[in-house]
PQR file with spaces between the fields and no chain letter, atoms N, CA, C, O and H, PARSE charges and radii, in Angstrom:
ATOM       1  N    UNK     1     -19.516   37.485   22.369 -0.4000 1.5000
ATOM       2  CA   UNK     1     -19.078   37.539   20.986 -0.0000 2.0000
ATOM       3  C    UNK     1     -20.226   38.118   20.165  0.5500 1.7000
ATOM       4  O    UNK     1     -21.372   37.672   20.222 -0.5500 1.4000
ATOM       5  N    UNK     2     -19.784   39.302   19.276 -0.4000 1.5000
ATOM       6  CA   UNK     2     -21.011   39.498   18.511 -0.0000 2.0000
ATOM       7  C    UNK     2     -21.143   38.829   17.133  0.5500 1.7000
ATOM       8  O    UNK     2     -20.235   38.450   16.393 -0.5500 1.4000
ATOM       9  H    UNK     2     -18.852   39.663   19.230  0.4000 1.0000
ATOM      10  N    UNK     3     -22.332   38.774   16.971 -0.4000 1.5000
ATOM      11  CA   UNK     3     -23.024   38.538   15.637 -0.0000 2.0000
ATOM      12  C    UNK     3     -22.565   38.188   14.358  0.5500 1.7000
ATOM      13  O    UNK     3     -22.699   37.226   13.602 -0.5500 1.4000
ATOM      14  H    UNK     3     -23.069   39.082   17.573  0.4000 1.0000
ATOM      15  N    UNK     4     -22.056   39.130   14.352 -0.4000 1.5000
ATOM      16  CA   UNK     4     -20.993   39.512   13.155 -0.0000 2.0000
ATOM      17  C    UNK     4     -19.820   38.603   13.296  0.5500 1.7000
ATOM      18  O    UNK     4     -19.626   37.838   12.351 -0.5500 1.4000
ATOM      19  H    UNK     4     -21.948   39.912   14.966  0.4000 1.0000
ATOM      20  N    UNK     5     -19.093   38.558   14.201 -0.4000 1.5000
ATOM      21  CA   UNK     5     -18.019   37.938   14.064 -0.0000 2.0000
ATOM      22  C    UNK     5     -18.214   36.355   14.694  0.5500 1.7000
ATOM      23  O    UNK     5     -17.217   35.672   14.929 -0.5500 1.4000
ATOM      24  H    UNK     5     -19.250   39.179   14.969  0.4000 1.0000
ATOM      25  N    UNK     6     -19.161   36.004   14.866 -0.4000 1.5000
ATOM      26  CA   UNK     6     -19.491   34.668   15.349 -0.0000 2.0000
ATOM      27  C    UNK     6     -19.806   34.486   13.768  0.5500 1.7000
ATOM      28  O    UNK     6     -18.970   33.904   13.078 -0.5500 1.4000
ATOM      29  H    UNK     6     -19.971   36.559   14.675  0.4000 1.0000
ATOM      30  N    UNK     7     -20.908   34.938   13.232 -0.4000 1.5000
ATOM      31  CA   UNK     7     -21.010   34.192   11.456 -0.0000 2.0000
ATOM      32  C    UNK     7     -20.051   34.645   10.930  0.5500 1.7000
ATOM      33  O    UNK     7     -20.403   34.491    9.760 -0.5500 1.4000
ATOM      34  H    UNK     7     -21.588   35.411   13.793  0.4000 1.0000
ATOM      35  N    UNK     8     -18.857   35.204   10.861 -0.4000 1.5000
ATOM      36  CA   UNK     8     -17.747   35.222    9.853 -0.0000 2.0000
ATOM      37  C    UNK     8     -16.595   33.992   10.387  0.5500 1.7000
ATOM      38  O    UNK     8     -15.840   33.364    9.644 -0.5500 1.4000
ATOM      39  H    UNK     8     -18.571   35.329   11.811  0.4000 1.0000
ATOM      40  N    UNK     9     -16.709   33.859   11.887 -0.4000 1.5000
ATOM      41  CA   UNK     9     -16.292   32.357   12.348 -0.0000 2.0000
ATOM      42  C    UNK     9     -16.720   31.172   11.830  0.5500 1.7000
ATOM      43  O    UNK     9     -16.061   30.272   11.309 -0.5500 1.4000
ATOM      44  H    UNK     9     -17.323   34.369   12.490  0.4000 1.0000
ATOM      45  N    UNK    10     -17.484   31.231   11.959 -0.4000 1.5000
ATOM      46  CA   UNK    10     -18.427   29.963   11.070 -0.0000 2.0000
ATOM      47  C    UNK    10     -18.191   29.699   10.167  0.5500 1.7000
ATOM      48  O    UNK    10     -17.857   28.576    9.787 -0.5500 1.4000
ATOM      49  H    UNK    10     -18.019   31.962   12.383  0.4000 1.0000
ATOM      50  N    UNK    11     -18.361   31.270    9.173 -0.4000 1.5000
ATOM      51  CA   UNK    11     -18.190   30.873    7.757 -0.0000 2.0000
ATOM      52  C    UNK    11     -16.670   30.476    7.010  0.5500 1.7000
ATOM      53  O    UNK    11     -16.382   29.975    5.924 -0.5500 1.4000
ATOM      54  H    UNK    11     -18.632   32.182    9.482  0.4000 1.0000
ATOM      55  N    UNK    12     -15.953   30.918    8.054 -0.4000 1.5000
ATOM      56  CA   UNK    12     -14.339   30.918    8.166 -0.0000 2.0000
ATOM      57  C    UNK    12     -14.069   28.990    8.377  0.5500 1.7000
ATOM      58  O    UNK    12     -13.217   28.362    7.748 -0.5500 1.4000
ATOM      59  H    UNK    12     -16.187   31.325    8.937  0.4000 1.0000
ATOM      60  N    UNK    13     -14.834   28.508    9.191 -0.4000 1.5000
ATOM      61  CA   UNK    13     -14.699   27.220    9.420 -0.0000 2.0000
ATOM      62  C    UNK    13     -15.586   26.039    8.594  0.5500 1.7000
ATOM      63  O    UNK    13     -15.265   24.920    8.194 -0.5500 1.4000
ATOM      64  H    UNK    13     -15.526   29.019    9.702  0.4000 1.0000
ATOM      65  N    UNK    14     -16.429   26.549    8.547 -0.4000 1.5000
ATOM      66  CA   UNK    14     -17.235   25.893    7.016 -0.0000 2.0000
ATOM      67  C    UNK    14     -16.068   25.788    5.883  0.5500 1.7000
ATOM      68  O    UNK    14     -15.586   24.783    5.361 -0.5500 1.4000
ATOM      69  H    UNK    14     -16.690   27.458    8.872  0.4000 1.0000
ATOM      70  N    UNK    15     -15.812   26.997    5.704 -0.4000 1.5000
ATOM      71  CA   UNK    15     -15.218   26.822    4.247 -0.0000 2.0000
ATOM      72  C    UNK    15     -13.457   26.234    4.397  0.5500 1.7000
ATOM      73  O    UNK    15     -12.659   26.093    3.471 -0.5500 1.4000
ATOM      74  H    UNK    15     -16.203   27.814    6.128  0.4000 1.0000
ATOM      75  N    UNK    16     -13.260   26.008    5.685 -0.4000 1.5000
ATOM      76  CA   UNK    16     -12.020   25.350    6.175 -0.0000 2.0000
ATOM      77  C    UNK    16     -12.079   23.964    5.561  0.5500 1.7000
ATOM      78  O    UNK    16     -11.551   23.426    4.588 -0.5500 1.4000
ATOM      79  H    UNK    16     -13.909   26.123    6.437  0.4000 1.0000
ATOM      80  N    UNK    17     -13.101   23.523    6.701 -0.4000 1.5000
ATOM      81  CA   UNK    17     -13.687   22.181    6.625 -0.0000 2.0000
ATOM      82  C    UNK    17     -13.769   21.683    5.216  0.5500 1.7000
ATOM      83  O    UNK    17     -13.296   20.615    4.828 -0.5500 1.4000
ATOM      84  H    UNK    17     -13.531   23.960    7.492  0.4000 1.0000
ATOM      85  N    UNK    18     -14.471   22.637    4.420 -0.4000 1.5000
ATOM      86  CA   UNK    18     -14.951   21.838    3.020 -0.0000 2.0000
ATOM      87  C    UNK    18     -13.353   21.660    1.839  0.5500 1.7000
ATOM      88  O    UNK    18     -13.141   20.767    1.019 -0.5500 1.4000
ATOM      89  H    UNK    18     -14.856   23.505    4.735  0.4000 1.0000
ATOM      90  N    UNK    19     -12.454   22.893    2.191 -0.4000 1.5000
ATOM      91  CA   UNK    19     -11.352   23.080    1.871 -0.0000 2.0000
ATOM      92  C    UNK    19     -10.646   20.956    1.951  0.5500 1.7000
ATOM      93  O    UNK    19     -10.467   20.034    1.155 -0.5500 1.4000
ATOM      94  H    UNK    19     -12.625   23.619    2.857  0.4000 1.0000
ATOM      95  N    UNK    20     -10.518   21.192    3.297 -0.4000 1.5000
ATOM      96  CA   UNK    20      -9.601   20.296    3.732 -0.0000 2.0000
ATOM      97  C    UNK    20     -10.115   18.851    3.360  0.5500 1.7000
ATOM      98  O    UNK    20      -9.423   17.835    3.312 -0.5500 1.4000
ATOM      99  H    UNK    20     -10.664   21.941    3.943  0.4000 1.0000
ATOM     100  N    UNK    21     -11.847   18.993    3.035 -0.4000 1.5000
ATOM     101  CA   UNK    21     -12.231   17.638    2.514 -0.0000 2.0000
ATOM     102  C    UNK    21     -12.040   17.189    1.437  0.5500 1.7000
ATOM     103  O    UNK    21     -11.542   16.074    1.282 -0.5500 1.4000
ATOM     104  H    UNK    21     -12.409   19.820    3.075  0.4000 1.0000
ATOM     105  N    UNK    22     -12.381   17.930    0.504 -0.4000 1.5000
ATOM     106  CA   UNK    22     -12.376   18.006   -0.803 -0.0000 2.0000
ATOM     107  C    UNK    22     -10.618   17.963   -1.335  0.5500 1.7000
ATOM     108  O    UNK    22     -10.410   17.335   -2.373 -0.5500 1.4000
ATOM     109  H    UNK    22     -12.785   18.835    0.631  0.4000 1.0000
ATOM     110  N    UNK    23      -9.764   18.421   -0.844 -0.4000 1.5000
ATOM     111  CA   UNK    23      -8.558   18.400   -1.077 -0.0000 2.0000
ATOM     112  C    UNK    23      -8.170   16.374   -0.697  0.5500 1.7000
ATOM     113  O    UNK    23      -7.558   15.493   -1.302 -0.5500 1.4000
ATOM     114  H    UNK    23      -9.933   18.931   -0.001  0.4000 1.0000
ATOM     115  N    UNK    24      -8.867   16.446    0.479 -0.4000 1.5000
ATOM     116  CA   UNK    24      -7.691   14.858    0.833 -0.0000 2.0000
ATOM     117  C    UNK    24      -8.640   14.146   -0.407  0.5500 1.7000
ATOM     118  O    UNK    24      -7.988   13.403   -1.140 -0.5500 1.4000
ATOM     119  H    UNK    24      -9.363   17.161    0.970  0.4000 1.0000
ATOM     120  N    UNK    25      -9.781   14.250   -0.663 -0.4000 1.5000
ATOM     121  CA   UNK    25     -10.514   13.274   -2.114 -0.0000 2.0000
ATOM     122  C    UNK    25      -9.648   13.304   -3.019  0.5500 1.7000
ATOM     123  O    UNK    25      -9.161   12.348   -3.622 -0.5500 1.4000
ATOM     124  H    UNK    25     -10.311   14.853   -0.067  0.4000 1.0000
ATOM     125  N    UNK    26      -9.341   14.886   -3.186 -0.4000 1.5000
ATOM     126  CA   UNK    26      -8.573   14.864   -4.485 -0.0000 2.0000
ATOM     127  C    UNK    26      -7.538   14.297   -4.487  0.5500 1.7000
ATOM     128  O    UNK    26      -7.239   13.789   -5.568 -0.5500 1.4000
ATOM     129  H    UNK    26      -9.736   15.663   -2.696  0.4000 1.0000
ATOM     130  N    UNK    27      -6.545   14.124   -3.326 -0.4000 1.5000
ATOM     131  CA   UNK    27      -5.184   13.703   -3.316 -0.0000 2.0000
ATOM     132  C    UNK    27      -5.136   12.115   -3.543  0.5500 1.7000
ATOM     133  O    UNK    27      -4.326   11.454   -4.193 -0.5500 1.4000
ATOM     134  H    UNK    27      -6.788   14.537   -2.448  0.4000 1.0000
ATOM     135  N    UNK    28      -6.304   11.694   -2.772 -0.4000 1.5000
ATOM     136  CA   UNK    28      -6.521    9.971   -3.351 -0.0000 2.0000
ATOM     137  C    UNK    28      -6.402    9.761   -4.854  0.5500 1.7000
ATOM     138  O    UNK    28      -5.750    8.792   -5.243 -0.5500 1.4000
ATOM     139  H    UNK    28      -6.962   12.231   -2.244  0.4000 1.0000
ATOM     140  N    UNK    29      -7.205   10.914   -6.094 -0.4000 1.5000
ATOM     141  CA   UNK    29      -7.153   10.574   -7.448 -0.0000 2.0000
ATOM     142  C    UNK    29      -5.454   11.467   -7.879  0.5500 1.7000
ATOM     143  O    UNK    29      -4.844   11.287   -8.933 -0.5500 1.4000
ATOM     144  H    UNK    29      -7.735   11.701   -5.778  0.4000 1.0000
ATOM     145  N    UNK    30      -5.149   12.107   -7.098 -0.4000 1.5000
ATOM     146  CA   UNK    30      -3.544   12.497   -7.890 -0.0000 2.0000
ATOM     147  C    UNK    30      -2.555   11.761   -7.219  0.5500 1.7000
ATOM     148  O    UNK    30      -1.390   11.549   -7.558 -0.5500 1.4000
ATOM     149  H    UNK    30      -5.644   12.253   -6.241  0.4000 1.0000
ATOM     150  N    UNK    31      -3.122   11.430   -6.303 -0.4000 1.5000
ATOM     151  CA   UNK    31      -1.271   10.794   -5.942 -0.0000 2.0000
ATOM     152  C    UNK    31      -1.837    8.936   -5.182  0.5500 1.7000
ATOM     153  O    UNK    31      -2.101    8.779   -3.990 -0.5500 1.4000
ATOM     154  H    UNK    31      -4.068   11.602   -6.028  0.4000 1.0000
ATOM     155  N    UNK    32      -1.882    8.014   -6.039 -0.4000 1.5000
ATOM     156  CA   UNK    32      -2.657    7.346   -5.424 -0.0000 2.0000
ATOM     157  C    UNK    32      -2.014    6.281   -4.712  0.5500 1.7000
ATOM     158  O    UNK    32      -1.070    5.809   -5.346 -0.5500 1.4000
ATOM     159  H    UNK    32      -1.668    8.142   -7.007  0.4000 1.0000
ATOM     160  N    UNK    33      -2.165    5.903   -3.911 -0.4000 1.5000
ATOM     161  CA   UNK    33      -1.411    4.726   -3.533 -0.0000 2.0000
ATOM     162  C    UNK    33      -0.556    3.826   -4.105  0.5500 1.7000
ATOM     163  O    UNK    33      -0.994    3.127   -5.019 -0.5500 1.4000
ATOM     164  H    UNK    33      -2.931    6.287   -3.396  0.4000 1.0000
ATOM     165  N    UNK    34       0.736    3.688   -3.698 -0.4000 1.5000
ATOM     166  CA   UNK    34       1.736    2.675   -4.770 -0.0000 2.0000
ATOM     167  C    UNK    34       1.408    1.544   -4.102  0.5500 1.7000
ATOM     168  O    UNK    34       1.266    0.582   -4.856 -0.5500 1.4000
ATOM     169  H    UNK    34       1.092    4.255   -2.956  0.4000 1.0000
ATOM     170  N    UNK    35       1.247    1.331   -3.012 -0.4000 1.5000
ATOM     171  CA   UNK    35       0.857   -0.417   -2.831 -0.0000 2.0000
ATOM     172  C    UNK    35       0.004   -1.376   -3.608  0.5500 1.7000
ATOM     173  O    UNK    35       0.112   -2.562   -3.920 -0.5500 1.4000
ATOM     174  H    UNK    35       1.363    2.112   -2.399  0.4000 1.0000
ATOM     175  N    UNK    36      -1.285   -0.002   -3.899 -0.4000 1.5000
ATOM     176  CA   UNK    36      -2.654   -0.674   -4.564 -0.0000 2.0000
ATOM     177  C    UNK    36      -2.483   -0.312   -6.502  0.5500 1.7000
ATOM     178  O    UNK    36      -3.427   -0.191   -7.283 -0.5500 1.4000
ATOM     179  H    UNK    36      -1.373    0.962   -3.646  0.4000 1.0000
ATOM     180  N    UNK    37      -1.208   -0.229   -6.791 -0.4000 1.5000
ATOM     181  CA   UNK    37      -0.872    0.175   -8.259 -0.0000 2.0000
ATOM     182  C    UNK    37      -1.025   -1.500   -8.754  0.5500 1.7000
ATOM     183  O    UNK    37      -0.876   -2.550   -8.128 -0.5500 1.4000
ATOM     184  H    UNK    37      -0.441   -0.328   -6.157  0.4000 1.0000
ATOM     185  N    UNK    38      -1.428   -1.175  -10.311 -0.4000 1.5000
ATOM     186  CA   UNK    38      -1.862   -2.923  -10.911 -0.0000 2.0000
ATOM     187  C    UNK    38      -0.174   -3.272  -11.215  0.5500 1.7000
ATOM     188  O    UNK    38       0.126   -4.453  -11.395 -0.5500 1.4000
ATOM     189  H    UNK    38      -1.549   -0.322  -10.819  0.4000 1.0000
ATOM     190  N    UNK    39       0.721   -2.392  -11.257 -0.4000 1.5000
ATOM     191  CA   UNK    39       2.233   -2.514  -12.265 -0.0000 2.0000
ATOM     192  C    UNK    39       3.016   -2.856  -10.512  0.5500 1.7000
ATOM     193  O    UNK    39       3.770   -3.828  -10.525 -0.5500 1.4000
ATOM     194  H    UNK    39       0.478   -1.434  -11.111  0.4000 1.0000
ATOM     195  N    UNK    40       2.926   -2.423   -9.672 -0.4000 1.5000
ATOM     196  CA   UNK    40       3.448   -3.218   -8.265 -0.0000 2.0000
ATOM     197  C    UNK    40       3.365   -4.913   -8.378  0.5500 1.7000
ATOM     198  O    UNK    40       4.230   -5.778   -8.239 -0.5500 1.4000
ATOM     199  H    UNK    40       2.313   -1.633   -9.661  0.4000 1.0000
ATOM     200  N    UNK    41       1.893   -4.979   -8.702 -0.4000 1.5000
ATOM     201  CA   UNK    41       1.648   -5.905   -8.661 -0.0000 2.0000
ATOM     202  C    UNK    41       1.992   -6.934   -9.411  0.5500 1.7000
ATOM     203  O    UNK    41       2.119   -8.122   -9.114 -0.5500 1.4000
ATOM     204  H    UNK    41       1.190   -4.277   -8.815  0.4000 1.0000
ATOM     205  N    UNK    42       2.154   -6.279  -10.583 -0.4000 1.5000
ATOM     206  CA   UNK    42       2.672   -7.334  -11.654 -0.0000 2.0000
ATOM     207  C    UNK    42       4.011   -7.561  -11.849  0.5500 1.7000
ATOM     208  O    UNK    42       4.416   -8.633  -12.298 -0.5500 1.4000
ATOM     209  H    UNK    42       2.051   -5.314  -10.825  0.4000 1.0000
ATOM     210  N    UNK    43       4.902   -6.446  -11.487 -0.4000 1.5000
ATOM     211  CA   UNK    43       5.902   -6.604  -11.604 -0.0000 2.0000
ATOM     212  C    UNK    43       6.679   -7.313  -10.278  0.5500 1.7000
ATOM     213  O    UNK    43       7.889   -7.506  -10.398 -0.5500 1.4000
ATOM     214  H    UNK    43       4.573   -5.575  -11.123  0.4000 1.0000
ATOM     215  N    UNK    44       6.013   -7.705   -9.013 -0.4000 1.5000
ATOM     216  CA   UNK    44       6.378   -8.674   -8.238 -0.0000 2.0000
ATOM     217  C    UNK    44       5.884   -9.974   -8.764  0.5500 1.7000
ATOM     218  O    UNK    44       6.454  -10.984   -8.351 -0.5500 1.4000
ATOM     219  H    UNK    44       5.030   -7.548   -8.916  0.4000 1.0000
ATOM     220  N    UNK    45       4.790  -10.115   -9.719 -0.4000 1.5000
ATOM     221  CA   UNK    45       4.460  -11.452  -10.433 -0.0000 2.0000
ATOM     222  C    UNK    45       5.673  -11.821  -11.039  0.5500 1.7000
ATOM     223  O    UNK    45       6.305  -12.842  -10.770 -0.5500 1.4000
ATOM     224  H    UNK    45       4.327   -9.295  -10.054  0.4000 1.0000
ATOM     225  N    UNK    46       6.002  -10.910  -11.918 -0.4000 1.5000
ATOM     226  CA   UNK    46       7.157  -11.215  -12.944 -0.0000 2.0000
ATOM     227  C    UNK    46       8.138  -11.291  -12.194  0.5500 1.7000
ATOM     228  O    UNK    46       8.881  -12.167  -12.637 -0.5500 1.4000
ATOM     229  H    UNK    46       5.489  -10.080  -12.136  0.4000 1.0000
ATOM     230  N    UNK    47       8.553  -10.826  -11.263 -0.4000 1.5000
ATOM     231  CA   UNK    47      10.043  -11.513  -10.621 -0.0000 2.0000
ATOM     232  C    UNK    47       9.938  -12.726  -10.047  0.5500 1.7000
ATOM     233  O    UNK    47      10.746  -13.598  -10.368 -0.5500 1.4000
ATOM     234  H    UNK    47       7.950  -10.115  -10.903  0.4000 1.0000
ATOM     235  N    UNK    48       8.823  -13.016   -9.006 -0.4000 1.5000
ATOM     236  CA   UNK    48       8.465  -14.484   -9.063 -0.0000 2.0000
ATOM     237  C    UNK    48       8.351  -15.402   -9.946  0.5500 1.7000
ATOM     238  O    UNK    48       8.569  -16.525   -9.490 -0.5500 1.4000
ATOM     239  H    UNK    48       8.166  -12.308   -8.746  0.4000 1.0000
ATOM     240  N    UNK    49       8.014  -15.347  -11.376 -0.4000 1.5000
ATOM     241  CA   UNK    49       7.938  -16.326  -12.633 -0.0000 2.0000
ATOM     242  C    UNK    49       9.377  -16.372  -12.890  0.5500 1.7000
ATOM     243  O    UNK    49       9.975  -17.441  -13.010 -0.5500 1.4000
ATOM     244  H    UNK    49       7.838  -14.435  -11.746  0.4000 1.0000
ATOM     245  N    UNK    50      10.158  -14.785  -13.009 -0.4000 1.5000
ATOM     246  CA   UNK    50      11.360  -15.317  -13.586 -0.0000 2.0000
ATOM     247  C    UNK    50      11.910  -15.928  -12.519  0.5500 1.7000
ATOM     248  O    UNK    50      12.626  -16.809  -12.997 -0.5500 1.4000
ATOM     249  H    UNK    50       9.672  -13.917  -12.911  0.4000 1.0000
ATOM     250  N    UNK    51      11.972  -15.955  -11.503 -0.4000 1.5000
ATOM     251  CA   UNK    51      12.879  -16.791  -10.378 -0.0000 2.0000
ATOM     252  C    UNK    51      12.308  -18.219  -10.543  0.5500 1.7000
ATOM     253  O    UNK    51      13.121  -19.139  -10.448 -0.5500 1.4000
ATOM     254  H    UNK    51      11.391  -15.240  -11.115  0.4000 1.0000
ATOM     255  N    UNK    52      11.333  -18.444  -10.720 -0.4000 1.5000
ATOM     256  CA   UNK    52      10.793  -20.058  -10.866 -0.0000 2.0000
ATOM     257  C    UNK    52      11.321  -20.745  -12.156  0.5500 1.7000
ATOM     258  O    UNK    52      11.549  -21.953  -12.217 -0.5500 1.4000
ATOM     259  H    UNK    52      10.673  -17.697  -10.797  0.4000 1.0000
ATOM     260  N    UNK    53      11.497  -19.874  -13.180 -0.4000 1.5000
ATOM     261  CA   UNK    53      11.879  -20.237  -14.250 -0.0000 2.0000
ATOM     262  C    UNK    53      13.406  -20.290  -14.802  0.5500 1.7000
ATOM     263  O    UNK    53      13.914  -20.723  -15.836 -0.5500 1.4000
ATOM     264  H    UNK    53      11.312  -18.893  -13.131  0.4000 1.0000
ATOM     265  N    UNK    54      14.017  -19.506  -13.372 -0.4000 1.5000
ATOM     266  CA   UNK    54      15.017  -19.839  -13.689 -0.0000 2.0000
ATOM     267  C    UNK    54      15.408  -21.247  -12.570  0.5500 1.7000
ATOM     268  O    UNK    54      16.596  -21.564  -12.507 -0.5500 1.4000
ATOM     269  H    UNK    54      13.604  -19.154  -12.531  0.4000 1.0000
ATOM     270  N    UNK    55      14.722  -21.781  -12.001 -0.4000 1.5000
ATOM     271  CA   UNK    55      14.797  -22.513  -10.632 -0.0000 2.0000
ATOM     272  C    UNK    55      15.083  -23.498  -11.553  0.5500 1.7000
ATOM     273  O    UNK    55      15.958  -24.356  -11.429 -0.5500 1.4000
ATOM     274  H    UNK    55      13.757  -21.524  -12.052  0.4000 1.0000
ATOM     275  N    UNK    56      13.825  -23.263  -13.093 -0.4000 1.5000
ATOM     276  CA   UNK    56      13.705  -24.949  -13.537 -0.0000 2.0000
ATOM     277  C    UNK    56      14.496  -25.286  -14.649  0.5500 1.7000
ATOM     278  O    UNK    56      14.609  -26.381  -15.200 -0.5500 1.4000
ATOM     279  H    UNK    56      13.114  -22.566  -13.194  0.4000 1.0000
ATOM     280  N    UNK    57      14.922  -24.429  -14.859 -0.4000 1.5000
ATOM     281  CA   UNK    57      16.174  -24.379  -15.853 -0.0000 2.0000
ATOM     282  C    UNK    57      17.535  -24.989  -15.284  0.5500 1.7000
ATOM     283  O    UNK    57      18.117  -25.821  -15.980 -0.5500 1.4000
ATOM     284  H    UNK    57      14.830  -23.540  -14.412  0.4000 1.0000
ATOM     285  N    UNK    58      17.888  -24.742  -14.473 -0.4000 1.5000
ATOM     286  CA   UNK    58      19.105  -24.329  -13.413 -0.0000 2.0000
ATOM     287  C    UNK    58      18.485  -26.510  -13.335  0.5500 1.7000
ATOM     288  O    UNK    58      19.201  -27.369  -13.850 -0.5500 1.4000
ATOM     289  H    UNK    58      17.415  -24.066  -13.908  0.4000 1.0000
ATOM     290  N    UNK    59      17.546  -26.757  -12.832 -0.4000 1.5000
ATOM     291  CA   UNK    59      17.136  -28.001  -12.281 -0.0000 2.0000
ATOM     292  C    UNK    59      17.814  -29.006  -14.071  0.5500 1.7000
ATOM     293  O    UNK    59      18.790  -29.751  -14.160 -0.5500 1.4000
ATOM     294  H    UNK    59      16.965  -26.059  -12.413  0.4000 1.0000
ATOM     295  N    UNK    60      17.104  -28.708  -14.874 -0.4000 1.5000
ATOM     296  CA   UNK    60      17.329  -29.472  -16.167 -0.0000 2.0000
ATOM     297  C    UNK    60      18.511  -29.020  -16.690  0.5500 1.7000
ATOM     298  O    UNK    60      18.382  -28.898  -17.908 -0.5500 1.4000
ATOM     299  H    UNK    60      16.311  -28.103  -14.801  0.4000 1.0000
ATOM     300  N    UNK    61      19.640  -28.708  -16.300 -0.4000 1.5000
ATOM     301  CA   UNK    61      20.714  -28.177  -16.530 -0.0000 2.0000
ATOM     302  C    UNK    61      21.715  -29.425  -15.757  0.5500 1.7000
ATOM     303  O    UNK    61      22.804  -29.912  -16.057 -0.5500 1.4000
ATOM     304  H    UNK    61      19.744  -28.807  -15.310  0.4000 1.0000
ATOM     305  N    UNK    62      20.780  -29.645  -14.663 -0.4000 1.5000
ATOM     306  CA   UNK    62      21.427  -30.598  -13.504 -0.0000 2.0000
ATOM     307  C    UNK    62      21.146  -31.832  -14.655  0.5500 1.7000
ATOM     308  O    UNK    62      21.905  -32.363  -15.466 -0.5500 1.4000
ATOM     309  H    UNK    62      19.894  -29.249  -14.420  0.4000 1.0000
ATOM     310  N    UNK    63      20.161  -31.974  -14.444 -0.4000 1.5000
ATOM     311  CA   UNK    63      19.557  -33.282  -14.862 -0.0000 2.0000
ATOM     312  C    UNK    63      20.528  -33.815  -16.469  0.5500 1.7000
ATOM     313  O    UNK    63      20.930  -34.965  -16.647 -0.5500 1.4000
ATOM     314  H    UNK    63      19.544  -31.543  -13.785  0.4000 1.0000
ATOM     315  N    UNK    64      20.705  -32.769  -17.363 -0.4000 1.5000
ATOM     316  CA   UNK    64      21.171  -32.962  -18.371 -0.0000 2.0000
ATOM     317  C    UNK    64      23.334  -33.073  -18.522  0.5500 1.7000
ATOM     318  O    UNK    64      24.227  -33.347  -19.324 -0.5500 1.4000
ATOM     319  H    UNK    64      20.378  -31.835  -17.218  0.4000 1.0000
ATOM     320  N    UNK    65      23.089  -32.600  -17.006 -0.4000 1.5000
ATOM     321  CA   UNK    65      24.610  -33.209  -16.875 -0.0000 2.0000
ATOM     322  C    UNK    65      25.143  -34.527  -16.341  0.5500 1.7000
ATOM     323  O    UNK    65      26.181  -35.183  -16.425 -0.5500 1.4000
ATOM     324  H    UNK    65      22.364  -32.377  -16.355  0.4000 1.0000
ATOM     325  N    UNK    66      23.638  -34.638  -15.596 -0.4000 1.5000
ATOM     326  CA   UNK    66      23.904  -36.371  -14.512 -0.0000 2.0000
ATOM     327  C    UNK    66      23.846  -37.275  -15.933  0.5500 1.7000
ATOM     328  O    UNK    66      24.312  -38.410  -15.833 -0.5500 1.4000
ATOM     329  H    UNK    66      22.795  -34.105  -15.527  0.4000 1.0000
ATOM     330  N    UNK    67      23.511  -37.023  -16.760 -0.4000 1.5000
ATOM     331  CA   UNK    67      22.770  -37.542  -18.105 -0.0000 2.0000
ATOM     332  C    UNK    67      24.092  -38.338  -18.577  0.5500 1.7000
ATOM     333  O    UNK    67      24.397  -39.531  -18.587 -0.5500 1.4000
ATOM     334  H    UNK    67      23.133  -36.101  -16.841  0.4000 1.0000
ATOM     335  N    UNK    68      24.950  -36.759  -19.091 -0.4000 1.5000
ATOM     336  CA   UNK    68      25.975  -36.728  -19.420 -0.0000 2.0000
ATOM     337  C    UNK    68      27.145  -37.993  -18.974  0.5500 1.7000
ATOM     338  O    UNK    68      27.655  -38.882  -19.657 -0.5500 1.4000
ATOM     339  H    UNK    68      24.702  -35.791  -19.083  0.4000 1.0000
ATOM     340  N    UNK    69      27.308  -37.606  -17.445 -0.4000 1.5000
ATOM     341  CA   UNK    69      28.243  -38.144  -17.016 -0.0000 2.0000
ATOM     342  C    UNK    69      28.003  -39.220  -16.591  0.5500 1.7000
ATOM     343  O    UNK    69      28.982  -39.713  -16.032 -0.5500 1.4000
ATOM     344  H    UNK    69      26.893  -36.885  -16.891  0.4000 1.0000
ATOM     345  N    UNK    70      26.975  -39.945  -16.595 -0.4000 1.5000
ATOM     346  CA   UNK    70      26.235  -41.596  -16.661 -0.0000 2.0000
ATOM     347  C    UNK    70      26.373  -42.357  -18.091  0.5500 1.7000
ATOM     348  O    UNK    70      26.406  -43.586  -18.157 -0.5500 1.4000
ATOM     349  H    UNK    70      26.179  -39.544  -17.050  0.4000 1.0000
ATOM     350  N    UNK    71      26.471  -41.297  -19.517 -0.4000 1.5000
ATOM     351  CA   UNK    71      26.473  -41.898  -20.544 -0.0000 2.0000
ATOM     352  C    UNK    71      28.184  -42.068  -20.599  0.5500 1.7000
ATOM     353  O    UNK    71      28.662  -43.116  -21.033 -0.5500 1.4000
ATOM     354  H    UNK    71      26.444  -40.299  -19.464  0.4000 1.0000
ATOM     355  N    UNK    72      28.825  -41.250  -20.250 -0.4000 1.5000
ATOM     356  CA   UNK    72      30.290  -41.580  -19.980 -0.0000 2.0000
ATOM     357  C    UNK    72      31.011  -42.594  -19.642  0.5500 1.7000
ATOM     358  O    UNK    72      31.956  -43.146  -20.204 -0.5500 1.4000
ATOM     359  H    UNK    72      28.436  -40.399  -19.897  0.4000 1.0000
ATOM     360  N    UNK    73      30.209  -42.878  -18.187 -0.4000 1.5000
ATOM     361  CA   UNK    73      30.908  -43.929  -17.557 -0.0000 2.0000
ATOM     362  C    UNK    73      30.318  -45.313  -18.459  0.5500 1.7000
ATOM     363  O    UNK    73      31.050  -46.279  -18.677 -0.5500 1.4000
ATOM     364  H    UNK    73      29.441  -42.429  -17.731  0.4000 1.0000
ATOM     365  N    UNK    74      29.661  -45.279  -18.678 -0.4000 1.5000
ATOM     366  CA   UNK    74      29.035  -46.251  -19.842 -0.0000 2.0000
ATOM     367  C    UNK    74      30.053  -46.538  -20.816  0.5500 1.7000
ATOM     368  O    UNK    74      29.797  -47.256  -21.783 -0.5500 1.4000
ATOM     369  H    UNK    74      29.067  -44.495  -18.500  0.4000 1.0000
């Protein structure tokens, strides 16, 4: 292989290399992970609170009917 075309190989693969690095960095800051998003996160908080909150509602709903139908039989 001559000279010439061994350093235009090189330089062909250098600037591959730096291409392909610098691109996947960048793709971490444009397209970033939805698992590690703060609004994933919160918004599985908030469906958990509202499900608890509706657990305890739904519970004193009970409670305020046993209430009911105890002051009845009374």
């Amino acid at each position: 292989m001559k000279a010439v075309t061994r350093n235009k190989l090189m330089n062909n693969l250098y600037l591959v290399t730096f291409l392909v690095a610098f691109s996947s960095v960048a793709m971490g800051t444009i397209l970033p992970c939805p698992a590690h998003t703060v609004d994933s996160e919160s918004q599985r908080k908030n469906t958990e609170e509202s499900m608890l909150e509706k657990q305890k509602q739904q519970q004193q709903q009970q409670q305020q009917q046993q209430k009911n139908k105890s002051k009845s039989q009374v």
